[in-house]
Every structure is written in C-alpha cells, then in structure tokens.
DSSP file (Angstrom, degrees, kcal/mol; ACC not computed):
  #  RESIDUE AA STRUCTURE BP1 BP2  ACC     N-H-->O    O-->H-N    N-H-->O    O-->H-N    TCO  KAPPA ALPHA  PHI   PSI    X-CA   Y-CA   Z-CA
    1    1 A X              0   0    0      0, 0.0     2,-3.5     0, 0.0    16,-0.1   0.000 360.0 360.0 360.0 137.6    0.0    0.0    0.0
    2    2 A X        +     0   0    0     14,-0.1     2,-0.3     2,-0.0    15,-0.3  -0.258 360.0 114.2 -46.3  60.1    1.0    3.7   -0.7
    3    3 A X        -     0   0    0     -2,-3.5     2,-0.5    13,-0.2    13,-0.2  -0.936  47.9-166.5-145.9 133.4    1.1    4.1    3.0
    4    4 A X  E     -A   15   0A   0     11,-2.8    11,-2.4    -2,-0.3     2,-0.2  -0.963  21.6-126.5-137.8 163.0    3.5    4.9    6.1
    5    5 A X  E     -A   14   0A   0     -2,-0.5     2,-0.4     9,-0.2     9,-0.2  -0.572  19.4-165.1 -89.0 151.5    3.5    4.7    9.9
    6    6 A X        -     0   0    0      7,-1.9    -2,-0.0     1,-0.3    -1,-0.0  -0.966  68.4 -17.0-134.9  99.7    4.4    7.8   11.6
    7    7 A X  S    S-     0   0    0     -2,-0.4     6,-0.4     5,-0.1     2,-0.3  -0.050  75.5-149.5  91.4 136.9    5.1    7.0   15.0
    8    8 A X        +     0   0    0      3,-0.3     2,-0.3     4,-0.2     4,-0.1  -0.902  53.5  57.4-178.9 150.9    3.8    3.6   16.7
    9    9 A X  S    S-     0   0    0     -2,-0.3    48,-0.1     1,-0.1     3,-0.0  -0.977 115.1 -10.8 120.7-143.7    2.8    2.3   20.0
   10   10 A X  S    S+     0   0    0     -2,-0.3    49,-1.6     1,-0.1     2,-0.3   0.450 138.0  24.7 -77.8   1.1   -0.3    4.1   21.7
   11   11 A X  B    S+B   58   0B   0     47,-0.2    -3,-0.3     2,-0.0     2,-0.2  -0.971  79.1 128.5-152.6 152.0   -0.6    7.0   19.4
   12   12 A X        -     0   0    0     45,-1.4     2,-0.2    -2,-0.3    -4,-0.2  -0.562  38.9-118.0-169.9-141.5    0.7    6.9   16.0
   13   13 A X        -     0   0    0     -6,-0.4    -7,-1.9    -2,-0.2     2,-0.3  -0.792   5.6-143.5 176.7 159.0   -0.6    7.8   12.1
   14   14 A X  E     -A    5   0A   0     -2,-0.2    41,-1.1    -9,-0.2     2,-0.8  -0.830  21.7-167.8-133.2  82.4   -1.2    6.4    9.0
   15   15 A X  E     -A    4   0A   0    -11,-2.4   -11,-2.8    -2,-0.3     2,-2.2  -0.582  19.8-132.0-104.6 148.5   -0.3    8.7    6.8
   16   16 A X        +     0   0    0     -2,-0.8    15,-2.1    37,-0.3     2,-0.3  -0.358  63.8 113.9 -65.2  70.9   -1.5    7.9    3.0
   17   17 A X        -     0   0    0     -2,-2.2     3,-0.1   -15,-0.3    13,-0.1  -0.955  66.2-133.8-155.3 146.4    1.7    8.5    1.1
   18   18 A X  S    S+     0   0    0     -2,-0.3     2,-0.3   -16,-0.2   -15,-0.2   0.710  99.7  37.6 -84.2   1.4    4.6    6.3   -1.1
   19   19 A X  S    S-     0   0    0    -17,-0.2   -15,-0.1     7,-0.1    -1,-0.1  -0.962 104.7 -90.0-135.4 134.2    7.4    8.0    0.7
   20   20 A X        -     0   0    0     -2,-0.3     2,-0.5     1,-0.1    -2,-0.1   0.128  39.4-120.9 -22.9 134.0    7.7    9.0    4.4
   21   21 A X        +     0   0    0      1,-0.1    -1,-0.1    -4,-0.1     3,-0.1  -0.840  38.8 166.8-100.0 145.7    6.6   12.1    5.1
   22   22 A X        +     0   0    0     -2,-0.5     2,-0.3     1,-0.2    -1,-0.1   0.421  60.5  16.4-129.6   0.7    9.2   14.2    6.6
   23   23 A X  S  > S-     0   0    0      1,-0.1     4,-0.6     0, 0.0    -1,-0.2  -0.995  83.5 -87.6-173.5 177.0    7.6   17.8    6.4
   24   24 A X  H >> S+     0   0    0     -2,-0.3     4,-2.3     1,-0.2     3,-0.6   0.894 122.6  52.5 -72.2 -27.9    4.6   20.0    5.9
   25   25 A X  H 34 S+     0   0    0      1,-0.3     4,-0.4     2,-0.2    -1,-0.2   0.969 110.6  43.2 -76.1 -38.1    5.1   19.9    2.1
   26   26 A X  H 34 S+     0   0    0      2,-0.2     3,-0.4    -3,-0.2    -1,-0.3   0.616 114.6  54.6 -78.7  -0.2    5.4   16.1    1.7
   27   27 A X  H X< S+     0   0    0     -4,-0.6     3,-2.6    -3,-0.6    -2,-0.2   0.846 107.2  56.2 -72.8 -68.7    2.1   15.8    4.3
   28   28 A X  T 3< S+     0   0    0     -4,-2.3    -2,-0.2     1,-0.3    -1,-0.1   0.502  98.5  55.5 -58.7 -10.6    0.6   18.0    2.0
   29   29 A X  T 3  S+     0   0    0     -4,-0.4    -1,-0.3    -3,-0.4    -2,-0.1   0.190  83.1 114.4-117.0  21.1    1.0   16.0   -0.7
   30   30 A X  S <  S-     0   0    0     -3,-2.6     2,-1.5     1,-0.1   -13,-0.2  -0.240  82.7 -85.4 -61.9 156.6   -0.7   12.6    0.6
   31   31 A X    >>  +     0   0    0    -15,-2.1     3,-1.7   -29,-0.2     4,-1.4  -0.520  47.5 177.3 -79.4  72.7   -3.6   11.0   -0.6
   32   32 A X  H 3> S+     0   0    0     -2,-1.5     4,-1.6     1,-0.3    -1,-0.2   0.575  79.8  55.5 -36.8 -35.7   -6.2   13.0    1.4
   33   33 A X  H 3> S+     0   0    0      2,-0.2     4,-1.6     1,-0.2    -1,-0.3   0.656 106.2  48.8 -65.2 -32.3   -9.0   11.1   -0.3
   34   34 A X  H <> S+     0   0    0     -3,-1.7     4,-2.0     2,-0.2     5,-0.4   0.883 107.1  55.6 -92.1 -59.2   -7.6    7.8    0.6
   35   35 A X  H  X S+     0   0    0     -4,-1.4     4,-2.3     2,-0.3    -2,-0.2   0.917 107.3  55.9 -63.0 -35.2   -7.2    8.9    4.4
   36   36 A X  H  X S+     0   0    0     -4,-1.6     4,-1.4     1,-0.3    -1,-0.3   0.771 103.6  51.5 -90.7 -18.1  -10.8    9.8    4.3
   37   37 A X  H  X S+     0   0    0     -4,-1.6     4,-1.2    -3,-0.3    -1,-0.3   0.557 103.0  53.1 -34.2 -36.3  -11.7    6.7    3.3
   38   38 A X  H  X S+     0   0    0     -4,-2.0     4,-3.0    -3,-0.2     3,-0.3   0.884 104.2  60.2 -81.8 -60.7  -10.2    5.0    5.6
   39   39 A X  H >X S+     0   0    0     -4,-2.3     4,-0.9    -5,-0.4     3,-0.6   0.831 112.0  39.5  -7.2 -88.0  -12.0    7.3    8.2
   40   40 A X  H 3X S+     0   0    0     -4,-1.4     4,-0.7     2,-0.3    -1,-0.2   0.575 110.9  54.2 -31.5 -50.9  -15.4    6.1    6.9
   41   41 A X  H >< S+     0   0    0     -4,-1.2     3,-0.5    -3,-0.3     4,-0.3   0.861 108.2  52.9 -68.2 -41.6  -14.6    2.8    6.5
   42   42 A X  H <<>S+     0   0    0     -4,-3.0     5,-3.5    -3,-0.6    -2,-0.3   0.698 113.7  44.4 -21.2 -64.2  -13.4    3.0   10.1
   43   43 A X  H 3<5S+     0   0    0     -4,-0.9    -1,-0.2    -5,-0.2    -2,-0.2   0.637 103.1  55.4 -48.5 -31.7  -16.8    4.4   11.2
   44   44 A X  T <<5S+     0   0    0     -4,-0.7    -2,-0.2    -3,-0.5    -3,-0.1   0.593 110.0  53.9 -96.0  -9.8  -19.2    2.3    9.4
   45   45 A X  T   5S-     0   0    0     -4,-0.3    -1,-0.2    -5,-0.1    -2,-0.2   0.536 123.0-100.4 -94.2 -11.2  -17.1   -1.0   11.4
   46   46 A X  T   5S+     0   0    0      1,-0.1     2,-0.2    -4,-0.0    -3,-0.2   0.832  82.6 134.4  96.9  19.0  -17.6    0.7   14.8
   47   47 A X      < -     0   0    0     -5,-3.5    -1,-0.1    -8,-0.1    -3,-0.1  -0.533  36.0-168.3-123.6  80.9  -14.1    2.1   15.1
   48   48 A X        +     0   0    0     -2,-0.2     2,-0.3    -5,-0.1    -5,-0.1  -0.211  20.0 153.2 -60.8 117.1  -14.4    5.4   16.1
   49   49 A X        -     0   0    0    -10,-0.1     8,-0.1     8,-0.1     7,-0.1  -0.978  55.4 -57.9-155.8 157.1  -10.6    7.4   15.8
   50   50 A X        -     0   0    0     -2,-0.3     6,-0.5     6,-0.2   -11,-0.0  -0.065  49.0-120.6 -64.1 131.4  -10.1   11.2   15.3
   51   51 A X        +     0   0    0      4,-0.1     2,-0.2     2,-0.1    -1,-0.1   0.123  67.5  93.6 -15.4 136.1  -11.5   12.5   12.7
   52   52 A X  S    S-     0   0    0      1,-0.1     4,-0.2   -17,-0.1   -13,-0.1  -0.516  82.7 -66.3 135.9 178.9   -8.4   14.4   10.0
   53   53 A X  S    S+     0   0    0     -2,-0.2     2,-0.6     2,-0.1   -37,-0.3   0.315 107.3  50.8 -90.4  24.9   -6.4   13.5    7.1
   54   54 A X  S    S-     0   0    0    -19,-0.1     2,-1.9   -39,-0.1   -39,-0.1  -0.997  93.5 -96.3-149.7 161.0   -4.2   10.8    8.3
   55   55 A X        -     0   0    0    -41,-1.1     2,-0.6    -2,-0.6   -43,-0.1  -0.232  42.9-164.0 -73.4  82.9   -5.1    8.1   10.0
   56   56 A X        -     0   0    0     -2,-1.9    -6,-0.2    -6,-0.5   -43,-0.2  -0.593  11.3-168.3 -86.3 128.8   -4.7    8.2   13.6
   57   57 A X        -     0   0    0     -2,-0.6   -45,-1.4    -8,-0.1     2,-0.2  -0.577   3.3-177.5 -91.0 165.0   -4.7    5.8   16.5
   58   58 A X  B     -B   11   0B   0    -47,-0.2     2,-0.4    -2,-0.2   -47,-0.2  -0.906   6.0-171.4-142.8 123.0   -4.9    6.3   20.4
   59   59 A X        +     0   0    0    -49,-1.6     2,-0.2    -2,-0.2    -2,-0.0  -1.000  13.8 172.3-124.7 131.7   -4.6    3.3   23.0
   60   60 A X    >   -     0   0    0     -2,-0.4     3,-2.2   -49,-0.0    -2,-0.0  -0.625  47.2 -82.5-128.2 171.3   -5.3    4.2   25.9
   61   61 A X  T 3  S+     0   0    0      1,-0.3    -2,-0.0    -2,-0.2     0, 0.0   0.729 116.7  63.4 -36.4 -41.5   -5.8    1.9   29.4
   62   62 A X  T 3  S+     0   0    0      2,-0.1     2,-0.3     0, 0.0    -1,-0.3  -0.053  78.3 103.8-138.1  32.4   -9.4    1.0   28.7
   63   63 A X    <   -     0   0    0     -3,-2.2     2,-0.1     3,-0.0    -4,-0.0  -0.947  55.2-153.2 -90.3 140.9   -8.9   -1.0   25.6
   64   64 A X     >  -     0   0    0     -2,-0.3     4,-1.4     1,-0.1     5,-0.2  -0.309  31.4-104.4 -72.5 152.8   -9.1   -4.4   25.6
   65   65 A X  H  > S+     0   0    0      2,-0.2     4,-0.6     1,-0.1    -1,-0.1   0.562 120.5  58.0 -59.1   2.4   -7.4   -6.9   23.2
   66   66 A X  H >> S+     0   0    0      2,-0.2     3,-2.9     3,-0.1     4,-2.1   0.866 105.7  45.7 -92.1 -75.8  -10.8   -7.4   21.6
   67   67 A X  H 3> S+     0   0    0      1,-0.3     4,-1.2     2,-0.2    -2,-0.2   0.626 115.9  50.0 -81.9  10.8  -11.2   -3.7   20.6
   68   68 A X  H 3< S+     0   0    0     -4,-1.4     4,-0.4     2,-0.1    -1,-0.3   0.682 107.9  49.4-110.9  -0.4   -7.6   -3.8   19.4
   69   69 A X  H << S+     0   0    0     -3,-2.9     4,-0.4    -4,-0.6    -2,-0.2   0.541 108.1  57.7 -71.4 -10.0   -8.3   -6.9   17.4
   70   70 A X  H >X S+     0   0    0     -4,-2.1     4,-1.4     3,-0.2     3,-0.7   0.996 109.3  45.6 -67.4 -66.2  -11.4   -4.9   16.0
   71   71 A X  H 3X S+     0   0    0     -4,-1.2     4,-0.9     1,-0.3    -1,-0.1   0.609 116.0  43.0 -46.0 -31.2   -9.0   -2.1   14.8
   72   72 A X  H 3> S+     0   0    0     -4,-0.4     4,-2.9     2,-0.2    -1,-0.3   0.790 114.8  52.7 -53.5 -41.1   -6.5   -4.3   13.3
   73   73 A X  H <> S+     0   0    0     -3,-0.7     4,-0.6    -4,-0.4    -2,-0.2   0.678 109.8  44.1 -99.6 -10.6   -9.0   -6.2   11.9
   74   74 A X  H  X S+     0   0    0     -4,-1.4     4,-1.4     2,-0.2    -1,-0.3   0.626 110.1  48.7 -71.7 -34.8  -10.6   -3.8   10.4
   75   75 A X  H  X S+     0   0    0     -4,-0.9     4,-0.8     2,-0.2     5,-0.4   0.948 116.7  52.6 -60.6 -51.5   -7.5   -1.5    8.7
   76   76 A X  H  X S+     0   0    0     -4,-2.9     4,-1.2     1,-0.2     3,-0.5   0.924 113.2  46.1 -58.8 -48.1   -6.3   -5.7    7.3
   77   77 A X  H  X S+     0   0    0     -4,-0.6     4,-0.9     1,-0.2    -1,-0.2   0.910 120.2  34.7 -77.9 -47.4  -10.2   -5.7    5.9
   78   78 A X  H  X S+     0   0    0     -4,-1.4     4,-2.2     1,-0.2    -1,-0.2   0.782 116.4  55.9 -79.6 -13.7   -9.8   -1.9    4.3
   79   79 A X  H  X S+     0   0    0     -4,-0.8     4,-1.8    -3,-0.5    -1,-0.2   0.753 113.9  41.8-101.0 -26.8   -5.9   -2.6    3.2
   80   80 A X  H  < S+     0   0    0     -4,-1.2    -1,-0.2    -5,-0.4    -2,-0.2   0.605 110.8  55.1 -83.6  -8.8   -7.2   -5.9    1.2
   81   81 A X  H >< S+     0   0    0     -4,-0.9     3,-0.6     2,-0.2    -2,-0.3   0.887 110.0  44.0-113.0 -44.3  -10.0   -4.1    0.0
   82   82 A X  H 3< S+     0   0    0     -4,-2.2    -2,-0.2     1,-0.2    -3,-0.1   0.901 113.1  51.8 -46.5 -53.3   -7.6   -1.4   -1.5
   83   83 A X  T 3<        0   0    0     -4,-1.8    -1,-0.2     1,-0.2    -2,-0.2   0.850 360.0 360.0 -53.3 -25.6   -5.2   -4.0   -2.9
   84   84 A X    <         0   0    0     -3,-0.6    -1,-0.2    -5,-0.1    -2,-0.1   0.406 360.0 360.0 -71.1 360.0   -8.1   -5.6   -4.5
C-alpha cells in the first residue's frame, strides 16, 4: 500500500503517502482522499478514531485486546480491499 506509519505504539498515524513524510510539504502531498476513506470505512465498522487526514490511533488503558483486534482487523479488511 501507498502508505507509512508515523510514530507507533499508543498514538501513532497512517499517513497515505509512497514515501515518508518528513515535512509539511510532503504531508501535504498525501492522498487525502484515501485517508478519508479510511476514516469512513473505520466508522461504518464501529471504530471510532479522530476525525483528519491521516489516520490516527490512540490506546489508551481501557482498551481491551478485543477492541484492538477490531482495529486491526478492520484497517487488514480496508488494506485488502484497496489492494483488490
């Protein structure tokens, strides 16, 4: 996927691009369309994460391994569905 992690652990991003971004101009040049997709797709599975154009997580204490197999398992469901 045209995609890199920014960050990783409890808070982190996904930001929709085929090279790291490394500054505001290469941020700016991501596939916004795509990040908002992912958003949506995110929403309509019951995985609620902030709203903006890259893809953010937050794990905080008072997720479980369930709602972080949801998230997973939902990004592997959206990232197969891109490849497709």
């Amino acid at each position: 996927l045209p995609a890199h992690t920014v960050g990783f652990g409890v808070k982190g991003a996904v930001t929709w691009s085929a090279t790291p971004v490394r500054n505001y101009r290469d941020y700016k040049r991501t596939d916004f369309g795509v990040a908002e997709l992912s958003w949506l797709w995110g929403v309509n599975r019951g995985v609620l994460t902030p709203p903006g154009l890259d893809e953010q997580w937050l794990v905080s204490l008072a997720h479980t391994p369930d709602d972080m197999a949801t998230l997973v398992g939902e990004f592997a469901e959206l990232a197969a569905a891109l490849r497709a």
